[in-house]
C-alpha positions as CSV (number, residue, x, y, z in Angstrom):
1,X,59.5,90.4,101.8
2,X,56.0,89.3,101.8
3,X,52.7,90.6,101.0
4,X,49.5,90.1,102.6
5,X,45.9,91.0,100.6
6,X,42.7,91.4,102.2
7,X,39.7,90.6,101.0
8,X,37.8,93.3,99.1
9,X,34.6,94.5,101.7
10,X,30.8,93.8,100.3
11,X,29.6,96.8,102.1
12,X,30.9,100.5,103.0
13,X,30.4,102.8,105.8
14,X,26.7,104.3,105.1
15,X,25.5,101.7,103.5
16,X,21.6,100.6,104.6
17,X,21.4,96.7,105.5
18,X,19.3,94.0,106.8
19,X,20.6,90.8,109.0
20,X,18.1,88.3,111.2
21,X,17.6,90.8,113.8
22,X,16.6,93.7,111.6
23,X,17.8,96.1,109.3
24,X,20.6,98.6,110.0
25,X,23.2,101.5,108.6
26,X,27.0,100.7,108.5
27,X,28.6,102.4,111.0
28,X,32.1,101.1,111.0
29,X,34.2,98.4,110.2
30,X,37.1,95.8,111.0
31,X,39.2,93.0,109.3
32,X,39.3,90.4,112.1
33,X,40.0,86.6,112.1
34,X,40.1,86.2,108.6
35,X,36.6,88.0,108.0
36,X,35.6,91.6,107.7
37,X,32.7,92.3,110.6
38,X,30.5,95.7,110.5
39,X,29.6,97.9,113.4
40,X,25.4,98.5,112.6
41,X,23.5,100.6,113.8
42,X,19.7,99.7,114.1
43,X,16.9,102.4,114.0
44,X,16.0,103.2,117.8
45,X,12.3,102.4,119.2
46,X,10.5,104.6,121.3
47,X,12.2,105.7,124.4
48,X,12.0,102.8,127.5
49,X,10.4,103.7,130.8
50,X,13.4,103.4,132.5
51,X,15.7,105.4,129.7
52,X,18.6,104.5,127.7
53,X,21.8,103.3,129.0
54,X,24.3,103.5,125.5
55,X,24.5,102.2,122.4
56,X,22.1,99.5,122.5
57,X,21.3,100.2,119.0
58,X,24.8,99.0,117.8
59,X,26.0,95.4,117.2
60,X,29.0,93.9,115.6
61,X,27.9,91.7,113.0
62,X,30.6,89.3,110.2
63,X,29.8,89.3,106.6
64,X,28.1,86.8,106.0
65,X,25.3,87.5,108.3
66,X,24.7,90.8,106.2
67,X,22.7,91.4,103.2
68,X,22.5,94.4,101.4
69,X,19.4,96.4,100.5
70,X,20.3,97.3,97.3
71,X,17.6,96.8,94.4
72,X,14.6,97.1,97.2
73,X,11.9,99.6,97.2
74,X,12.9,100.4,101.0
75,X,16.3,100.9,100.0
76,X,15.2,103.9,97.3
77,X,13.2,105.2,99.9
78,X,15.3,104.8,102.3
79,X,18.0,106.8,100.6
80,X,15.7,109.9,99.1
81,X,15.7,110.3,103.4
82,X,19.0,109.8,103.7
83,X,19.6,112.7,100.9
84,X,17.0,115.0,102.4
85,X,18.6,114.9,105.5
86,X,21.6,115.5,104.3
87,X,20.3,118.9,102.6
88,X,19.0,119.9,105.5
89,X,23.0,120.0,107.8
């Protein structure tokens, strides 16, 4: 009988984020190929002419093209919103 161990996961579902296309909320994630990879979600801009098709907003993105947030200014802020709007549902 064997055993296999994953790697612990740097960041949780929820979690605020920034890669090299933006910053982002942890929407999901996977253990694939050897690596753990996050679903993110990225804040939408104002509406297109044409309208929105799906989830543009969302890309899958591996580990190490993440950073976390934590320790930032934006990242208090950010999550005093993320609490207030959580009071309010």
């Amino acid at each position: 009988m064997s055993a296999s161990v994953l790697p612990v996961r740097k960041f949780c579902k929820g979690q605020i984020v920034r890669f090299m296309g933006g910053e982002g909320i942890i929407k999901n994630y996977r253990f694939e190929s050897g690596s753990w990879e996050y679903l993110v979600e990225m804040p939408m801009g104002p509406k297109p002419e044409m309208g929105r098709v799906g989830y543009e907003t969302m890309i899958w993105l591996s580990e190490v093209d993440i950073s976390s947030l934590k320790n930032s200014f934006f990242q208090k802020v950010l999550n005093l919103e993320q609490k207030n709007l959580t009071k309010a549902c």
